[in-house]
RODO-2510 file (C-alpha; in nm, 4 decimals, decimal comma):
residues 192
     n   res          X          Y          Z
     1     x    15,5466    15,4314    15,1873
     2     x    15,2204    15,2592    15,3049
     3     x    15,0052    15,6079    15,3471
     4     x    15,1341    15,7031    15,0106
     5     x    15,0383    15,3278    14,8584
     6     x    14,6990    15,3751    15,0766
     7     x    14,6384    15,7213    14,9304
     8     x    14,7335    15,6234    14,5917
     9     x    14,4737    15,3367    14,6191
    10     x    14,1666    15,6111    14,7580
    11     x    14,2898    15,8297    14,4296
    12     x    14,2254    15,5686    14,2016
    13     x    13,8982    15,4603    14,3519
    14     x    13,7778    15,7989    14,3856
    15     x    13,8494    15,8715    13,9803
    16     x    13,6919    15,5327    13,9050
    17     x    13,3801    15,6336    14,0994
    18     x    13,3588    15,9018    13,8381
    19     x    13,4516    15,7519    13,5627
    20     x    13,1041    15,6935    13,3465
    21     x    13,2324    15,3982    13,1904
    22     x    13,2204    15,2091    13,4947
    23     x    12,9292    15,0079    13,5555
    24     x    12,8057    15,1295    13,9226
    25     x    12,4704    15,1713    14,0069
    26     x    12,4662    15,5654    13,9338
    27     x    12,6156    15,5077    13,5423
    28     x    12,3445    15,2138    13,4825
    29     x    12,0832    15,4175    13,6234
    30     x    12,1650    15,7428    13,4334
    31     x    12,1935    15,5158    13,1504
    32     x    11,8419    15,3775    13,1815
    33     x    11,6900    15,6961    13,3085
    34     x    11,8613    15,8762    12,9548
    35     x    11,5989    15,5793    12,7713
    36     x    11,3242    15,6195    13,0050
    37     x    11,2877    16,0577    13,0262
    38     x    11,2275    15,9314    12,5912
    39     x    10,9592    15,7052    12,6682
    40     x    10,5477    15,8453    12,7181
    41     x    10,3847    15,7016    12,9982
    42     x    10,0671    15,8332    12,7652
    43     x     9,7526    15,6636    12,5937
    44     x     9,7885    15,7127    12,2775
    45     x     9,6282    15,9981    12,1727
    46     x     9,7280    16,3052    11,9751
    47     x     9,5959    16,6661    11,9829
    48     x     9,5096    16,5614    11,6690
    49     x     9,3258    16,2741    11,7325
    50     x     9,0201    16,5313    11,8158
    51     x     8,7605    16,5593    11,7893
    52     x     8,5997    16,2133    11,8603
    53     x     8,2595    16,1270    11,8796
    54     x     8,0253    15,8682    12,0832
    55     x     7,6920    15,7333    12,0817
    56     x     7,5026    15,8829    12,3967
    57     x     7,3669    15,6039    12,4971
    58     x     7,7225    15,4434    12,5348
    59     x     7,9973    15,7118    12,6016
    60     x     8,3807    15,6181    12,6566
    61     x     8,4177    15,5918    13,0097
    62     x     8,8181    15,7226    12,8969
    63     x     8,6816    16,0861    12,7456
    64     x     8,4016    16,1076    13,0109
    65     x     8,6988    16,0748    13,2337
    66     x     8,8970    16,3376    13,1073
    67     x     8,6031    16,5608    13,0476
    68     x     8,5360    16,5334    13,4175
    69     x     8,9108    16,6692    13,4781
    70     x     8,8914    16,9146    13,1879
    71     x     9,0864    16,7746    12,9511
    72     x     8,8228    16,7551    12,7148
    73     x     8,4993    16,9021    12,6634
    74     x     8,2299    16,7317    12,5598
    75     x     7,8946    16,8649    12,3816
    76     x     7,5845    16,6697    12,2512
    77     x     7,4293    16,6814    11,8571
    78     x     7,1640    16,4805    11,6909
    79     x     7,2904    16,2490    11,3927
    80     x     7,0141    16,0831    11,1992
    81     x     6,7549    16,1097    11,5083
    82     x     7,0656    15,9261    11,7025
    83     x     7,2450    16,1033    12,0349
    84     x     7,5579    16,1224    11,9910
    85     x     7,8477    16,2835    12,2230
    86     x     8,1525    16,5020    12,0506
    87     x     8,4695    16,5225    12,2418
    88     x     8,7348    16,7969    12,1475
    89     x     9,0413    16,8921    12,3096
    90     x     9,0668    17,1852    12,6239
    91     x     9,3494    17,4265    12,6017
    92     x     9,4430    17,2308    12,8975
    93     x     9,4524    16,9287    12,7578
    94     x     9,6842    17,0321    12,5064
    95     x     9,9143    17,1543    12,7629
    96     x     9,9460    16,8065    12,8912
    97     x    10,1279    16,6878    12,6264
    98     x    10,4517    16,4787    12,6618
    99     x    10,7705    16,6608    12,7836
   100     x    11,0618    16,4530    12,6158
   101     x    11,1605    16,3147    12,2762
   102     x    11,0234    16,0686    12,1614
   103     x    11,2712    15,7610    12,0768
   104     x    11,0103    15,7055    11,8111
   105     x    10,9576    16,0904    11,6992
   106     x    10,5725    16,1280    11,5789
   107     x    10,3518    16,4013    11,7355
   108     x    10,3556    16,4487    12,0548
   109     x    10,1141    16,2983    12,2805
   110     x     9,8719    16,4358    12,5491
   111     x     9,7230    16,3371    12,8614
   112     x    10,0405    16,2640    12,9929
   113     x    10,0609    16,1140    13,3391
   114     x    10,4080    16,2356    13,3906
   115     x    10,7591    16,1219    13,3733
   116     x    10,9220    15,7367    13,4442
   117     x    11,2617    15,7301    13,6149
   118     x    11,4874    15,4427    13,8033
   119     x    11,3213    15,3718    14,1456
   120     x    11,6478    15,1617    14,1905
   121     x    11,8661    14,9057    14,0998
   122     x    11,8433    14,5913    14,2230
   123     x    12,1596    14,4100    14,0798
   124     x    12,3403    14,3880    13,7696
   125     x    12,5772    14,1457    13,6237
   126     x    12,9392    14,2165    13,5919
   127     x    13,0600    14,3462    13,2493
   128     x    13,1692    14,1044    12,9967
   129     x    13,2365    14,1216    12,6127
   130     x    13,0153    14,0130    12,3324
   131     x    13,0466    14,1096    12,0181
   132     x    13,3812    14,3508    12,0752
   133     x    13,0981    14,5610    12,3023
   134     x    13,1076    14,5657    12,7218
   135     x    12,7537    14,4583    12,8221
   136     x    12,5756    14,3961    13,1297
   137     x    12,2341    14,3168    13,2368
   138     x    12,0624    14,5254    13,4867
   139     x    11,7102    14,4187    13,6821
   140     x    11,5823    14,7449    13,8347
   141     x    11,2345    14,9248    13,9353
   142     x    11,0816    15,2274    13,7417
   143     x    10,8555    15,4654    13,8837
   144     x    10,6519    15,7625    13,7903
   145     x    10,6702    16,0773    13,8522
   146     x    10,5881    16,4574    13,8372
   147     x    10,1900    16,3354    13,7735
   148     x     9,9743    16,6181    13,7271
   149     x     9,6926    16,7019    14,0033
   150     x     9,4189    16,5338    13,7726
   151     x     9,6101    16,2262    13,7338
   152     x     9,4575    16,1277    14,1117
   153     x     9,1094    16,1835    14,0080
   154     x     8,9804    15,8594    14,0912
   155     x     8,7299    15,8509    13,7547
   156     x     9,1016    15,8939    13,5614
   157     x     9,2726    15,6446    13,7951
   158     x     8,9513    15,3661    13,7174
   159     x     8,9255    15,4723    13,3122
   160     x     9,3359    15,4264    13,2921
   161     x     9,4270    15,1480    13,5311
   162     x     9,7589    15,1240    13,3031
   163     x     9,8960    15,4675    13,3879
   164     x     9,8788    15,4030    13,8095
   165     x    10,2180    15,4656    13,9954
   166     x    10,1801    15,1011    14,1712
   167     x    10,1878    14,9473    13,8097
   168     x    10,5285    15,0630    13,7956
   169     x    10,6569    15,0267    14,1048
   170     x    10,5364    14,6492    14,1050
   171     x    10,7401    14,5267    13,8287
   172     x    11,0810    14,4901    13,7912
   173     x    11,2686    14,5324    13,4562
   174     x    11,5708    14,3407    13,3179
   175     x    11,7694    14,5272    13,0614
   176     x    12,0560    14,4616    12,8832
   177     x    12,2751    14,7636    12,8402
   178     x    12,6143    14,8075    12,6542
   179     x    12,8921    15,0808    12,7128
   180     x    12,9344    15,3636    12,4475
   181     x    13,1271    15,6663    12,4544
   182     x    12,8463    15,8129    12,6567
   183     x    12,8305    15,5514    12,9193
   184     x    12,5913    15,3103    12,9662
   185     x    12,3135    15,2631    12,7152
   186     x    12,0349    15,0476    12,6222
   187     x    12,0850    14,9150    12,2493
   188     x    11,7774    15,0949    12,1110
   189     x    11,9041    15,4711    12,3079
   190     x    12,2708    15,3917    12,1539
   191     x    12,1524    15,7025    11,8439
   192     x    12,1130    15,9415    12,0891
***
């Protein structure tokens, strides 16, 4: 009678374990990694955005950096006996454009620096009720990944200090996040 009360008991924590619905640290974080694979860890430029143009004498350090890693060319013409600096789009910078949905929709963007996931979760309070919905708050770390090789060009690393892994890594997130009939969601991923 005990084994089959003890085996009984492994069952039922073994189909909880699966069970979406339950808040572990695998359903929050496929929760929060179902928001985050919709967010663009981008500037905010569009293929569209181009061509953009520059005085000579004062370029953007962001194109020059991206023309340095072939993103964009660059060419020089004379405006009104002025210098001045065009920047269009590379085939390869249009290739570099962001791999999800956006939560917002809008064109895609390029010069993507790749993808943020969960690093981990570092706690997470224990479900309660508000509202007739099960929420929960979850603190956890991001980080990104799948960079492209030009991402670790230091002249792109100085020109888009926003976009380094460390600034990531380095701050922890709070969410709240509420059950649906997908599991656990972040209020503003619940349409999806």
């Amino acid at each position: 009678m005990l084994r089959r009360s003890i085996a009984l008991s492994f069952l039922l924590l073994a189909l909880a374990g699966c069970n979406r619905k339950t808040a572990t640290n695998g359903n929050l974080e496929d929760g929060l990694n179902h928001y985050l694979s919709h967010l663009q860890p981008c500037p905010g430029y569009t293929a569209s955005s181009f061509p953009m143009t520059a005085y000579a004498i004062s370029p953007r350090a962001d194109l020059e950096a991206l023309a340095s890693v072939g993103l964009v060319s660059k060419s020089t013409f004379l405006v009104n006996g002025s210098d001045q600096i065009r920047y269009d789009i590379t085939e390869k910078g249009r290739k570099s454009t962001f791999s999800g949905e956006s939560l917002k929709g809008g064109e895609p963007k390029v010069f993507c620096f790749g993808r943020i996931e969960v690093g981990h979760i570092t706690n997470f309070t224990e479900p309660a009720e508000a509202d007739g919905m099960h929420v929960t708050r979850v603190t956890y770390t991001r980080k990104l990944t799948h960079q492209p090789s030009w991402a670790d060009d230091p002249a792109v690393q100085k020109a888009f200090t926003n976009y380094a892994p460390a600034g990531y890594e380095d701050k922890p997130q709070t969410s709240g996040m509420i059950l649906t009939s997908e599991g656990w969601r972040l209020p503003d991923d619940t349409d999806r």
